[in-house]
N, C-alpha and C positions, 0 to 999 in steps of 0.2 A: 623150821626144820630144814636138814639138808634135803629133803624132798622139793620142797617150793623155795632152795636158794636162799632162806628166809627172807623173804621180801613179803610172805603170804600171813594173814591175819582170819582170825575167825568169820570177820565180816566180807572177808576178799571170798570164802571159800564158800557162804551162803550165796555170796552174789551169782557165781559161778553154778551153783548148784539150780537156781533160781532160771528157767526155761526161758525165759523174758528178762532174767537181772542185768543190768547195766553193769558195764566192766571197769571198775576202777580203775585208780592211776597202778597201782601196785600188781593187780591181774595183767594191765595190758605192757607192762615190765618183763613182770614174766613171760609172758607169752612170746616175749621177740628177745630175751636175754639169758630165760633156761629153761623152755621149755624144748623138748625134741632134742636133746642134746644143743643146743643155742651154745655160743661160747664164750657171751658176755657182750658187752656194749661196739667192740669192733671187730668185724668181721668181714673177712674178704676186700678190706679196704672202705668198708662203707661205717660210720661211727652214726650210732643212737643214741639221744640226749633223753634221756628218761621222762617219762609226761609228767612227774613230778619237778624237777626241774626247770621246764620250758613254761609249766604254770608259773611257779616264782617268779622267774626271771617275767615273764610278762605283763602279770597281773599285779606283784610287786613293786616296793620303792625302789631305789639307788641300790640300799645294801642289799636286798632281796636279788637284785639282778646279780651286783656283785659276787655274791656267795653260792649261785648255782647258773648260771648262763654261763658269765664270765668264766667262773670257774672251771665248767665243761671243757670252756674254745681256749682258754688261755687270755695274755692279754695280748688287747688289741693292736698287735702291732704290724698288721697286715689286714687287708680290705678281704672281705668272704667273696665281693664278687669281682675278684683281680684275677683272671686265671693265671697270671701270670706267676703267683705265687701259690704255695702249696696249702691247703687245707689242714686245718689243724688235724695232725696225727697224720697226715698223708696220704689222707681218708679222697676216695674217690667221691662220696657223695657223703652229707651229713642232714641225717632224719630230725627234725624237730614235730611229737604229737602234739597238737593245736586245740585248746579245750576251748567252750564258751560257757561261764557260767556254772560249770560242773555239769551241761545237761549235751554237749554234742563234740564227740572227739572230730577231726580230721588229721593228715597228716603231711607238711610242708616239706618239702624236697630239696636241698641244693644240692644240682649235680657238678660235677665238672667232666666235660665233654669234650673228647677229644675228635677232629671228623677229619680223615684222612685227605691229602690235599697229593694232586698228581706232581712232581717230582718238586716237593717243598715238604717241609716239615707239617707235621697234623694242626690244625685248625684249635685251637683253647678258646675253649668258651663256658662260662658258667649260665645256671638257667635253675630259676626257681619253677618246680613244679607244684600244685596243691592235688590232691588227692581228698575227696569230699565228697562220702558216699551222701550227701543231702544239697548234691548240685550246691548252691551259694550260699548254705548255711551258714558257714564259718570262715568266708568272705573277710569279712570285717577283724576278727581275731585272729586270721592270718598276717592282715596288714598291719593291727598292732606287734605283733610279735615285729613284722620287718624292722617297722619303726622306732620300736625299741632300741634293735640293730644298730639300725642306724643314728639312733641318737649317741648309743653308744661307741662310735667310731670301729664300727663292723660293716659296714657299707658304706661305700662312696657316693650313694643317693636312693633311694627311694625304687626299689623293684617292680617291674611286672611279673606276677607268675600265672602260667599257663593250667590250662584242665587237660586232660585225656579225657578224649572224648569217647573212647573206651568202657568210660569207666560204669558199671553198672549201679544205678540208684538202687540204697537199700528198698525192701519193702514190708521195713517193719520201724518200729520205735525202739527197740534196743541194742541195735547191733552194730552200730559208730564205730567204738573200740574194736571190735572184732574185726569191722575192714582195717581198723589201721595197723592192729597187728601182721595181718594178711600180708596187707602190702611192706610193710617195714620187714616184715622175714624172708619174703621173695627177692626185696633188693638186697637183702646183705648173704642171701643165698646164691645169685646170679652175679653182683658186684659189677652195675651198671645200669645206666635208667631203664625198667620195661619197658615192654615193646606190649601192643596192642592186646593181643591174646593173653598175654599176662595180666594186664590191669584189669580185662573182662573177665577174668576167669576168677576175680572176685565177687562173691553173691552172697546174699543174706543165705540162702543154704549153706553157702560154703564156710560160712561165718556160726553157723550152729556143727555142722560138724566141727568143726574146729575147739567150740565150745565143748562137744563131748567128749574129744579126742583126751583136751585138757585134762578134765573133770577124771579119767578114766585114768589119766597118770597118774595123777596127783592121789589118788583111793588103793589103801593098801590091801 
């Protein structure tokens, strides 16, 4: 419907409804693409690859990456961690959400960062963040995704990415999706890495309000 963008399904809407449902790929689309007035995958210079998407491209073969990573960034004919050149779309950071399994979202960050230098031009630097409301859950599925990348020729080598140490651990078993919505609608709302208070200011409460905030648009 034009209510949920059509991206929402019968089973998107139980899940949602569900006090404990886990958030699908297509609920946690919405949530950072229309819900709240959202105004689609780039915003404020910040570009969202949809968690259906970065699942293919991951957990996928050749074509599978092909037809929706690739797809997304274009093709590769510029390095993601080159600050030196622009980001596809001209995007200041670009959100990849990070599945494992189907059972634990997180969500992967490249920023491009600029740090002002006294009488010389700003400072470029790019810098993967992970965001993982389950501390080193999704560890591992974050580094495949890199690696993908980079097999791909989207990286010039093999990344560190950093934690915020900010970041509040959920304290429940279904609300993964719901930080990454969180935080993927904070960065393309502000258009620039968070900053401490921001990333804290993600919670499992804040991740159920948000759930009902949802649920209450979407009900006619």
């Amino acid at each position: 419907s034009t209510r949920t963008g059509g991206l929402l399904g019968i089973h998107d809407l139980r899940q949602l409804r569900a006090d404990t449902g886990w958030m699908t790929d297509a609920l946690i689309d919405y949530a950072v693409t229309v819900y709240g007035g959202a105004t689609g995958a780039l915003r404020n210079h910040v570009l969202w690859l949809a968690p259906a998407v970065v699942s293919a491209g991951k957990d996928g073969n050749q074509g599978a990456f092909d037809n929706s990573i690739a797809a997304a960034l274009g093709a590769p004919a510029f390095k993601l961690d080159d600050p030196a050149v622009d980001l596809p779309q001209h995007a200041k950071a670009v959100l990849f959400p990070v599945n494992t399994s189907e059972s634990h979202w997180s969500l992967l960050v490249l920023y491009h960062v600029e740090t002002p230098q006294q009488n010389a031009p700003p400072l470029k630097t790019r810098e993967f963040v992970h965001y993982d409301s389950l501390g080193q859950s999704n560890d591992a599925a974050a580094t495949a995704l890199l690696q993908k990348l980079l097999d791909n020729n989207y990286l010039s080598q093999l990344p560190v990415f950093s934690k915020p140490n900010a970041l509040v651990q959920q304290v429940d078993g279904y609300n993964c999706g719901l930080y990454v919505a969180q935080f993927a609608r904070k960065i393309m709302e502000v258009g620039r890495k968070l900053n401490g208070g921001e990333v804290g200011a993600g919670t499992s409460p804040s991740c159920d309000t948000l759930r009902a905030q949802i649920l209450t648009a979407l009900e006619p």
